[in-house]
N, C-alpha and C positions, 0 to 999 in steps of 0.2 A: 248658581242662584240666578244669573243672567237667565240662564234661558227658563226655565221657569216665567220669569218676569215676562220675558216676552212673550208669554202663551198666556199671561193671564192668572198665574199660577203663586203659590208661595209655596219657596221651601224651604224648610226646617232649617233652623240653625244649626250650625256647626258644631258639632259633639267636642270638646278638650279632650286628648289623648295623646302619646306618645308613636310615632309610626314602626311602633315595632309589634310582632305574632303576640307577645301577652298584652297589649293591650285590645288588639283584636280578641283574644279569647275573653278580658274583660267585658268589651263592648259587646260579644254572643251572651254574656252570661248576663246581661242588661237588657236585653232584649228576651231572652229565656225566658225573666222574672218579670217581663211587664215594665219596666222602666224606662225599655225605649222602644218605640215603635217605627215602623215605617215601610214600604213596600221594595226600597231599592236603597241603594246605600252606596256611596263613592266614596273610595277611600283615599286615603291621601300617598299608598304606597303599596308594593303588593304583600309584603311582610304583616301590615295589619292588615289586609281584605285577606289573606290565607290564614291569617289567624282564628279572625270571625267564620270567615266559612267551613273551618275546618270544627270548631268548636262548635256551631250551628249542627253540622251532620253529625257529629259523636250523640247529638241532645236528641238526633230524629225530626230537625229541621232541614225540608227541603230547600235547595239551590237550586235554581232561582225560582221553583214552586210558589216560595213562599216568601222568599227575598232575593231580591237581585241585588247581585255585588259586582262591584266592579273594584280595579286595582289602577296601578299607574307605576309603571316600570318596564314592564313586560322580562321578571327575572324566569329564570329557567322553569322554575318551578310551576310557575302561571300554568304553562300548557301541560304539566302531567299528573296535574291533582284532576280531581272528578267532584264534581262539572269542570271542568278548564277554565281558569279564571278569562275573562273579559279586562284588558287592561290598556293604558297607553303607553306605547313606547318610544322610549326618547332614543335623541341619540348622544349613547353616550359615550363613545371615542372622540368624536366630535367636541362634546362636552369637556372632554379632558384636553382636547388639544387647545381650547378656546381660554381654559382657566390656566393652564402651563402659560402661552401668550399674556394673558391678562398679568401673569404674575413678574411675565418678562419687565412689562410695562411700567407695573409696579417698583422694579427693582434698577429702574430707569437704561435697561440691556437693548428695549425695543420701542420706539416710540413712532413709527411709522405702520405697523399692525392695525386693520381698521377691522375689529371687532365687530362679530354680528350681535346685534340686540335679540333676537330670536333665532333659538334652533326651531325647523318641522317637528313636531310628531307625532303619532299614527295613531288611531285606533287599531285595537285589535281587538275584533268580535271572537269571542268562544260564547259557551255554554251557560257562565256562570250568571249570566245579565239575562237568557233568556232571549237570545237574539241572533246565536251565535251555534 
């Protein structure tokens, strides 16, 4: 929504939904019927952008023809559906070693561990955003 703003731009508020593939197939099946629109769509995980996209192509809605999607995980699956999802990828060994730690700290085991505030992570361009 940041960048939008900074182009001048407004974007759509945020849809309520669950980050799982049915509610991606919910959210296709709202845009099917006219209920939601939009050109591009960032999902909050790749479970619901694979949901949506997949449910979009069974309807004869093209990716990213006719919407671009994007995901945010980069799971296995991202790269061998068709279009390829577009997604970000974290990192998540990292992630797990940071919450193991955090929990150390928690549990008063480790109090010397100086946690990162942010992990990196990556865009990955594929096919599904139309850019890729």
């Amino acid at each position: 929504m940041r960048a939008h703003g900074d182009r001048g731009l407004t974007a759509a508020s945020a849809v309520p939904c669950e980050p799982t593939e049915r509610d991606g197939e919910r959210l296709a099946r709202d845009f099917l019927m006219g209920r939601l629109t939009a050109d591009a769509v960032v999902c909050a995980n790749d479970e619901l952008a694979l949901g949506l996209m997949l449910t979009l192509r069974a309807n004869g809605v093209e990716v990213p023809r006719e919407l671009s999607v994007t995901g945010w995980d980069d799971v296995l699956a991202a790269r061998h559906v068709t279009p390829a999802l577009t997604t970000v990828r974290q990192p998540v060994r990292e992630l797990g070693a940071v919450v193991v730690r955090r929990i150390d700290q928690l549990l008063g085991r480790d109090d010397h561990t100086l946690l990162p505030g942010r992990l990196p992570t990556t865009v990955v361009l594929r096919q599904s955003c139309g850019c890729g």
